[in-house]
C-alpha positions in Angstrom: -56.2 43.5 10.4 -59.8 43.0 8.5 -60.2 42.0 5.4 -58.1 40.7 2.8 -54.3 41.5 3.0 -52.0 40.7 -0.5 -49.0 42.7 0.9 -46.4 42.9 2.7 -46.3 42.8 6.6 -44.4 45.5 8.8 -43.8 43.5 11.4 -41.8 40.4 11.3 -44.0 37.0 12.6 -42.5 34.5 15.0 -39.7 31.8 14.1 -41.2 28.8 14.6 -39.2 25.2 14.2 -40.5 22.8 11.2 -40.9 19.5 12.4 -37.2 17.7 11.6 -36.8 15.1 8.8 -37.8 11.2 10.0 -39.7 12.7 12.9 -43.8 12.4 12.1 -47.2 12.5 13.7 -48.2 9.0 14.9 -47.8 6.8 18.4 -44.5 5.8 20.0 -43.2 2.7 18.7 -44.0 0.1 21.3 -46.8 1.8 22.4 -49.5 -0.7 21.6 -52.3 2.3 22.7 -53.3 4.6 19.8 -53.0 7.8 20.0 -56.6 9.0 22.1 -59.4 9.8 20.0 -62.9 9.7 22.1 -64.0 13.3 22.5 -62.1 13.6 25.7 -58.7 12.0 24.7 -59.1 14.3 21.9 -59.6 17.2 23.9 -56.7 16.9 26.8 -54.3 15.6 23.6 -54.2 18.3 20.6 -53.7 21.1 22.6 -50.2 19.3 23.9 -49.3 18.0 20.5 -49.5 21.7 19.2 -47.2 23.2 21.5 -45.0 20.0 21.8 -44.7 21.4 17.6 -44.7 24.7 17.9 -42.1 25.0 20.7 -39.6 22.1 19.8 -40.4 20.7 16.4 -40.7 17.4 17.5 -42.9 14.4 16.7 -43.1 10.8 17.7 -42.7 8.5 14.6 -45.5 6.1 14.0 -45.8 2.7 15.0 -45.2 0.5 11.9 -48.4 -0.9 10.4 -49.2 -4.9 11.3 -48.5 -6.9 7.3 -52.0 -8.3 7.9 -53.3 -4.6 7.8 -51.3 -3.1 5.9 -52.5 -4.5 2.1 -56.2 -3.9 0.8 -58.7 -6.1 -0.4 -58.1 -5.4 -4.5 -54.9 -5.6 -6.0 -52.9 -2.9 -6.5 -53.2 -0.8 -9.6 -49.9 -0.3 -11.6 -48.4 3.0 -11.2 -44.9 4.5 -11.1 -44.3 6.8 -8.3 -46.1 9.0 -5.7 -47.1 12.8 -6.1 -47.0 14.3 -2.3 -49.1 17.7 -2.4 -48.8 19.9 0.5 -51.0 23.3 0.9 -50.3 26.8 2.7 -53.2 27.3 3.8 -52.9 31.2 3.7 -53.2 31.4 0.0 -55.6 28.5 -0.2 -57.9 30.6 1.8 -57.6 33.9 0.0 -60.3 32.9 -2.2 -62.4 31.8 0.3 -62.3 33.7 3.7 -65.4 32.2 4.5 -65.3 28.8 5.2 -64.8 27.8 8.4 -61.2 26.8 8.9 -60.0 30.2 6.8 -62.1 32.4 9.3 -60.5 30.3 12.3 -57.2 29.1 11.2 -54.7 27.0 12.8 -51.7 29.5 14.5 -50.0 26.3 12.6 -50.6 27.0 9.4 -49.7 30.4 9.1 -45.7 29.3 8.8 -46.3 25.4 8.2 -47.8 23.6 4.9 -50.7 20.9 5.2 -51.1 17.8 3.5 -53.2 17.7 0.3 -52.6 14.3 -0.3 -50.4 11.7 -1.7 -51.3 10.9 -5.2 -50.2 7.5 -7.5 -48.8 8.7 -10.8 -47.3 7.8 -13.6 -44.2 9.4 -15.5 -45.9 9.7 -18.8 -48.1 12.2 -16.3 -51.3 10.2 -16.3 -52.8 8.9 -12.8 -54.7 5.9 -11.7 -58.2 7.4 -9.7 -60.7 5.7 -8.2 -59.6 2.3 -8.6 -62.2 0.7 -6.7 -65.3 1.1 -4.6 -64.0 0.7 -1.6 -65.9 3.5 1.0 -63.5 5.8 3.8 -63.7 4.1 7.1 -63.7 6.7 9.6 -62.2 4.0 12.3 -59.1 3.9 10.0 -57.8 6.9 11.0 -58.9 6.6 14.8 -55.5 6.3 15.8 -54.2 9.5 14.3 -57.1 11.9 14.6 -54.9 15.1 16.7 -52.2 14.3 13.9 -54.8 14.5 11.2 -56.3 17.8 12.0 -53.6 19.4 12.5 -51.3 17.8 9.6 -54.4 16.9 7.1 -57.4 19.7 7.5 -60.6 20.1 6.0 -60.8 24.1 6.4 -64.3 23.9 4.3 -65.9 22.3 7.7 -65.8 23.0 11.2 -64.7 20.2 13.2 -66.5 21.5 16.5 -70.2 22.4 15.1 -70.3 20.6 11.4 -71.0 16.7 11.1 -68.0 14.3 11.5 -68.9 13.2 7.9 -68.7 16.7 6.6 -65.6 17.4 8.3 -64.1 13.9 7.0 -65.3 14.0 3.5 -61.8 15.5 2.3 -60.1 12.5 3.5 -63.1 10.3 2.1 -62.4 12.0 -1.4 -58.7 11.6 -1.3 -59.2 7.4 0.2 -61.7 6.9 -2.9 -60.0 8.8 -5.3 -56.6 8.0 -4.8 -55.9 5.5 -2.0 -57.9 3.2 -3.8 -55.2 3.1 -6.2 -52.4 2.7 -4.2 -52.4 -1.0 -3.3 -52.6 -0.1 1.3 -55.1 -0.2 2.7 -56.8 2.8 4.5 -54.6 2.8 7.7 -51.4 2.5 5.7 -52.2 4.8 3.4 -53.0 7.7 5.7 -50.5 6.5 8.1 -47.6 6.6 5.2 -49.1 9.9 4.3 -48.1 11.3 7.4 -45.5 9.7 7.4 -44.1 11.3 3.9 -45.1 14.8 5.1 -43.0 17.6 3.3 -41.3 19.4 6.5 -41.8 23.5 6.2 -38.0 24.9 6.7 -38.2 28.2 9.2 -37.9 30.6 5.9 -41.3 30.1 4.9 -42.4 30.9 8.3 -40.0 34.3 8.1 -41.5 35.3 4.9 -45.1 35.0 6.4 -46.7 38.4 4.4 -43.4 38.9 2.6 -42.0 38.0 -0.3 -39.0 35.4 -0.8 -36.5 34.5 -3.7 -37.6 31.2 -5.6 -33.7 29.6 -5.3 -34.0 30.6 -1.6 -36.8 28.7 -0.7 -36.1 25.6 -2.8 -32.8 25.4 -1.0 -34.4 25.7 2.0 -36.6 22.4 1.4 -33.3 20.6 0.5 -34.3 20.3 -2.8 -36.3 17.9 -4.4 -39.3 19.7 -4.2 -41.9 21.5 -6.7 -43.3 25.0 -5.8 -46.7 25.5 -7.2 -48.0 29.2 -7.4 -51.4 30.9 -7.6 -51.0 33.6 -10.1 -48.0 32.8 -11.1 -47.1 34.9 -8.0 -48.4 33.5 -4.8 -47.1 30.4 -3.3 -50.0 28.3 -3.4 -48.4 24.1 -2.7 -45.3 22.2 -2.5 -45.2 18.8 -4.2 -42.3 16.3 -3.8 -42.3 12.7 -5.8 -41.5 10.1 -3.5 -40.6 6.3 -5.2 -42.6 2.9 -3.9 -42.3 -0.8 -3.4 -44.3 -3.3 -5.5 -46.8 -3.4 -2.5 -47.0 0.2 -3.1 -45.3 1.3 0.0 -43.7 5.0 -0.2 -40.2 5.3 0.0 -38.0 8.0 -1.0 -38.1 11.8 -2.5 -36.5 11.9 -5.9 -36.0 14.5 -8.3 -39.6 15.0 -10.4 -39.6 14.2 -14.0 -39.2 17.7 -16.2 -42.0 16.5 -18.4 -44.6 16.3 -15.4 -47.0 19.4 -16.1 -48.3 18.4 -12.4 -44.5 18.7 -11.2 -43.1 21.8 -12.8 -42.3 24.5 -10.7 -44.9 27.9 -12.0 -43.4 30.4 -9.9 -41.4 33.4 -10.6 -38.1 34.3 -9.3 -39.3 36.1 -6.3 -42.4 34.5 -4.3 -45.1 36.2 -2.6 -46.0 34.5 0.6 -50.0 35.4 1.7 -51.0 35.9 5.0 -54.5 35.2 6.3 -57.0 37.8 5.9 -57.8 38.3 9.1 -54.7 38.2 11.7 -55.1 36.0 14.7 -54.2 37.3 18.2 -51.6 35.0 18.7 -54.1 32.2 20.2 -54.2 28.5 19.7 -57.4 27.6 17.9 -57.9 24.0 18.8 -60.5 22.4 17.2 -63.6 20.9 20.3 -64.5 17.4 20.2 -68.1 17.9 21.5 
């Protein structure tokens, strides 16, 4: 269809498996080669990791982080927890069919959430932000490029005709705003951010155009999680708080605090799930690396 679409769909979409719990974007551990990332590498890669996920579900964990990388230069700003914000893309584009990404989506992200980011906060429900003036470093997430545009996009850019540094400039604004903040340094912090990257159960994808019950879905997440909604109607993110180390290493989901504004759950009883606008026709769109 053409246009914008805020109902419900006739025909039901395709099933497709969530990536399983533990299982994340990265290299195989004992792999010493990073996952490829010059144009070509790029280019023969990303269209195997997305069917490798949308036929089986699986990923290869990533190689832990060397100590000697892992810590940044300043010390790490106090902070209590993690905030892990996660998109669908469909409603995140309603508003704004015409940037790139919206008008070419990802099959991927028609039944699978993105990451946002992964946030330092504080129970009281203040945050630390830009907690130093430390610049993104491109090379820092060389190794996980396919991962990151599939997992972490920038829909306002196009990653085939727009500059590199337009296309990376959401992950330069989430680094400097709050990676800064977290105590890693840039190749741990996107690395744990994959790493903490809220699986989409196969109901989300089922409701694609529908409409779902609120216990339903929660339930379907395994708990634990905080559904965000556009309207007050349209399911819009899904944020989890995930506890840290004093070296400000994520570790696990717990229960948000009830006080959280950020964390409370504004949707009604039953969820709409948008669609894109315009329907794809049932093509990859993998991003070129010339």
């Amino acid at each position: 269809s053409t246009g914008k679409f805020r109902g419900l769909l006739i025909s039901p979409s395709l099933d497709k498996s969530p990536c399983p719990p533990n299982a994340v974007p990265g290299t195989s551990k004992g792999n010493t080669k990073p996952a490829p990332h010059s144009p070509l590498g790029i280019l023969l890669f990303f269209p195997l990791l997305v069917v490798t996920i949308m036929t089986t579900g699986y990923l290869i964990k990533a190689a832990p982080i060397d100590q000697a990388s892992r810590h940044a230069s300043t010390e790490r700003v106090k902070f209590d927890f993690y905030l892990v914000a996660s998109t669908y893309q469909p409603e995140f584009c309603y508003k704004h069919d015409d940037w790139p990404g919206c008008k070419k989506p990802d099959q991927f992200w028609q039944t699978h959430l993105t990451i946002h980011g992964l946030w330092p906060q504080n129970r009281n429900g203040t945050y630390p932000t830009s907690c130093s003036n430390e610049d993104f470093d491109p090379n820092s997430i060389a190794g996980y490029l396919p991962q990151m545009l599939i997992f972490w996009p920038n829909v306002k850019a196009d990653y085939s005709t727009d500059t590199k540094q337009s296309y990376t400039s959401f992950w330069a604004h989430e680094w400097e705003k709050h990676g800064t903040c977290s105590g890693l340094s840039q190749k741990e912090y996107f690395h744990q951010a994959l790493n903490h990257y809220i699986h989409t159960p196969p109901l989300l994808g089922r409701s694609y155009g529908k409409s779902v019950a609120r216990e339903d879905l929660l339930n379907s997440f395994g708990g634990q999680v905080v559904l965000r909604c556009a309207g007050n109607a349209y399911l819009e993110e899904v944020r989890a708080c995930v506890s840290s180390d004093n070296d400000g290493v994520p570790l696990e989901r717990f229960d948000c605090p009830p006080d959280m504004e950020d964390a409370q759950t504004n949707c009604p009883e039953t969820i709409k799930i948008s669609k894109f606008h315009e329907e794809m026709d049932g093509e990859l769109v993998v991003p070129s690396t010339q």
